[in-house]
C-alpha positions as CSV (number, residue, x, y, z in Angstrom):
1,X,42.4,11.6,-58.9
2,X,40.6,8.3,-58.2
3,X,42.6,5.2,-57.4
4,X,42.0,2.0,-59.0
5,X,43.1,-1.7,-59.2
6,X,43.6,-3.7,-62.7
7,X,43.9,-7.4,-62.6
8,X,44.8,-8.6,-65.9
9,X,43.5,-11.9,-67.4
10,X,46.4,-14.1,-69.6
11,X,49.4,-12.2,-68.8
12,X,52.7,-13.9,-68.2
13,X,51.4,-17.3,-67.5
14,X,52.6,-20.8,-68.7
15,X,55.4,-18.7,-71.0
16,X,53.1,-16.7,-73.0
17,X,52.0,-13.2,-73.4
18,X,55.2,-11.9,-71.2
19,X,54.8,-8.5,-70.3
20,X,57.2,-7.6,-67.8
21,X,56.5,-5.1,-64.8
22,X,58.4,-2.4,-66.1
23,X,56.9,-2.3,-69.6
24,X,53.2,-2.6,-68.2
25,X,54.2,0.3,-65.7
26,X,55.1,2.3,-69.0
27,X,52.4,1.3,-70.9
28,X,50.0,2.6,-68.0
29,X,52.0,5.7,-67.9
30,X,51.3,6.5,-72.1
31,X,47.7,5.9,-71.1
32,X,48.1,8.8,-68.6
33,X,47.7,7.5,-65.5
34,X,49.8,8.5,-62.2
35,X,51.4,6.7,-59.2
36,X,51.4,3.4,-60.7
37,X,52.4,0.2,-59.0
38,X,53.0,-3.3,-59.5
39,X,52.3,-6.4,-57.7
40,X,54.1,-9.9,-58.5
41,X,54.5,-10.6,-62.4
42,X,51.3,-11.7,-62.7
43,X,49.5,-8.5,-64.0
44,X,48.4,-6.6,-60.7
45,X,48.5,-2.4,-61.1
46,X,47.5,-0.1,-59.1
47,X,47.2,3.2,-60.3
48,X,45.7,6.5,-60.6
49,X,43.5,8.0,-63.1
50,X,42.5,11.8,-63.6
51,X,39.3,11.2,-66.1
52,X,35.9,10.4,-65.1
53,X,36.2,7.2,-67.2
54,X,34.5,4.6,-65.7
55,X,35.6,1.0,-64.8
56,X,34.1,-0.9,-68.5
57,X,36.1,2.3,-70.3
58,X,39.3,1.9,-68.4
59,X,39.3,-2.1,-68.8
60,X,38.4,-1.4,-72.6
61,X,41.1,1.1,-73.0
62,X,43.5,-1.1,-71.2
63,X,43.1,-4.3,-73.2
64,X,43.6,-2.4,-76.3
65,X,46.9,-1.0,-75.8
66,X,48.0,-3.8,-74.6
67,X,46.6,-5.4,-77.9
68,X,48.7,-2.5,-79.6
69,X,51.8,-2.5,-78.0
70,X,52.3,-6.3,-77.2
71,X,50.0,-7.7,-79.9
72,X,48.5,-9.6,-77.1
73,X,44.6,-9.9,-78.5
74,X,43.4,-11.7,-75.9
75,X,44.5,-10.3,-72.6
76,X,41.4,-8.8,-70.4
77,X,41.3,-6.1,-67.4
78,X,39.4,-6.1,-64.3
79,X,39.2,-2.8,-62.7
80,X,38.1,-2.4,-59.2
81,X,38.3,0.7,-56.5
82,X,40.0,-0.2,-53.1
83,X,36.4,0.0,-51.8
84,X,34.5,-2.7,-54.1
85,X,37.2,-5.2,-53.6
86,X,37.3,-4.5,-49.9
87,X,33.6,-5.4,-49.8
88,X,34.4,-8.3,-52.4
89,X,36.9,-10.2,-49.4
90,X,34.7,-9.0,-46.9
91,X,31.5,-10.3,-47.7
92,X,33.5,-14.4,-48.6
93,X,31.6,-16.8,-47.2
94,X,35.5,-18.4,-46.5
95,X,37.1,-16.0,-44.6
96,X,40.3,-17.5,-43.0
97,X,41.0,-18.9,-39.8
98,X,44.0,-17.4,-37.6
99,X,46.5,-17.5,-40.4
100,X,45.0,-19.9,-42.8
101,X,45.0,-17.6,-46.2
102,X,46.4,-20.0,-48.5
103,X,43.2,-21.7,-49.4
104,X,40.7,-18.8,-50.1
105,X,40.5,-17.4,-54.0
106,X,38.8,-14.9,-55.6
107,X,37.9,-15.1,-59.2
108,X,36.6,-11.9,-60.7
109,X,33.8,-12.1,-63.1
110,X,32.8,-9.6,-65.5
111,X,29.1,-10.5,-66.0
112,X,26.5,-12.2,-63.8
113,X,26.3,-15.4,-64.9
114,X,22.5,-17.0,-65.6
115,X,21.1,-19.0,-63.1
116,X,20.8,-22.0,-65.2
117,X,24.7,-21.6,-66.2
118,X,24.9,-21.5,-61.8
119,X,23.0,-24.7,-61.3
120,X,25.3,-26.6,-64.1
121,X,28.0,-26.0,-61.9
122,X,25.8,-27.5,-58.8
123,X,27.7,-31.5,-59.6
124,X,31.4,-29.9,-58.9
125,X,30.8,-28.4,-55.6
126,X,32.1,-30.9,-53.2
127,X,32.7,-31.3,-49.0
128,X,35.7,-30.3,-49.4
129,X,35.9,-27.9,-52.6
130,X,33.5,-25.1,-52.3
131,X,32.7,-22.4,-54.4
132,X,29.2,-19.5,-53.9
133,X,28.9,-17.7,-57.2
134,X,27.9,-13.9,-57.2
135,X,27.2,-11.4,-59.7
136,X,30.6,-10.1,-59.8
137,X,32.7,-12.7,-57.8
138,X,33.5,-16.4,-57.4
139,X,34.7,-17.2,-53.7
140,X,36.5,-20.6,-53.8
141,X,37.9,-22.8,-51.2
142,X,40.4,-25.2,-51.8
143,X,41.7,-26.8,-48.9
144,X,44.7,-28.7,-51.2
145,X,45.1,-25.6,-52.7
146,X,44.6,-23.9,-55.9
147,X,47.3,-26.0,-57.9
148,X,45.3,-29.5,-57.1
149,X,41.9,-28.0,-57.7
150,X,39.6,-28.5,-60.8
151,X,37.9,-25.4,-59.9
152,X,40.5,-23.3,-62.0
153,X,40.1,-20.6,-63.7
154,X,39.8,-22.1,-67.0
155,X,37.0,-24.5,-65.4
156,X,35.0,-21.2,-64.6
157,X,35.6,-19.8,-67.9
158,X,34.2,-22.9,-69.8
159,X,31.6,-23.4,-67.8
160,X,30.1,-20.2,-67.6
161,X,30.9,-18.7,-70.7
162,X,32.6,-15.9,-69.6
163,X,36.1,-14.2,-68.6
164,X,37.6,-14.8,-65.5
165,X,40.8,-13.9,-63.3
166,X,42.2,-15.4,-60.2
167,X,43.6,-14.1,-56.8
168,X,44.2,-15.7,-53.3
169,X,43.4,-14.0,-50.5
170,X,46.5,-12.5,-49.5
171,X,47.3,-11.1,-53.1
172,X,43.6,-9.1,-52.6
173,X,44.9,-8.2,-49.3
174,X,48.3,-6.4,-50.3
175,X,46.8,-5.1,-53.5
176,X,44.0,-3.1,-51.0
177,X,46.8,-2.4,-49.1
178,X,48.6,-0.5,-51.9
179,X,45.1,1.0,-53.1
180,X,45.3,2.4,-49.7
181,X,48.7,4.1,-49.7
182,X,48.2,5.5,-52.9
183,X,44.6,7.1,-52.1
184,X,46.6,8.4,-48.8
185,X,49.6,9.7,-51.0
186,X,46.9,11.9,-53.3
């Protein structure tokens, strides 16, 4: 078994496409998957998976039972292992201070993004908001906070064309946490 962490994209936000924790946990169980957990409503699972399916296969797989079951066309899956989004926080260019999590996000990018779709974004970066861009990850800092930022998740998408998901740095922290105990539990 090989342990992995989904982070779904447009899930129980703003009202729409409600999926509640109990119905994704079945939904992950009819897709075969073991020792499944949830984090917060807004689409965090961490789970366990038998097959030598990769990460593109599981996301793909994923999004379309939940286009199946929920009718939800437009919900989209990031997969990680516990290590790749340990290196993710690890390697931020924010890491927090003594106790100052609040202001560090992750947002999770499926595909690199061109370098001329990079430099567009160049104008936005600001003293106080910053963001690095990497292949697979945007690291933000927001020191009013995510809710006062323009550097949302939407922003990201427009910008660069592409799908995008958000986390703070503490819901990356518990979900590696959970990634851990359920690797140890195997």
């Amino acid at each position: 078994m090989k342990t992995y962490i989904c982070m779904l994209r447009g899930i129980n936000v703003s009202g729409k496409n409600i999926i509640k924790m109990a119905e994704l946990k079945k939904l992950f169980e009819t897709l075969g998957f073991a020792d499944i957990t949830t984090y917060v409503q807004s689409g965090n699972i961490v789970f366990n998976c038998a097959s030598d399916e990769n990460a593109s296969t599981l996301e793909a797989r994923i999004e379309k039972e939940i286009e199946t079951v929920f009718g939800y066309e437009n919900v989209t899956a990031f997969i990680k292992t516990r290590a790749v989004l340990e290196q993710l926080r690890d390697r931020s260019p924010y890491p927090p201070s003594e106790g100052d999590t609040k202001r560090r996000y992750f947002t999770f990018i499926r595909k690199a993004p061109s370098a001329e779709q990079v430099e567009k974004l160049e104008p936005y970066a600001s003293e106080a908001e910053r963001f690095t861009v990497t292949d697979t990850c945007i690291y933000l800092y927001c020191p009013e906070g995510y809710g006062k930022t323009k550097l949302s998740n939407n922003f990201f998408e427009n910008k660069l064309k592409i799908r995008a998901t958000t986390r703070n740095w503490n819901t990356v922290n518990k979900l590696i946490q959970i990634a851990e105990n359920t690797e140890k539990a195997c």
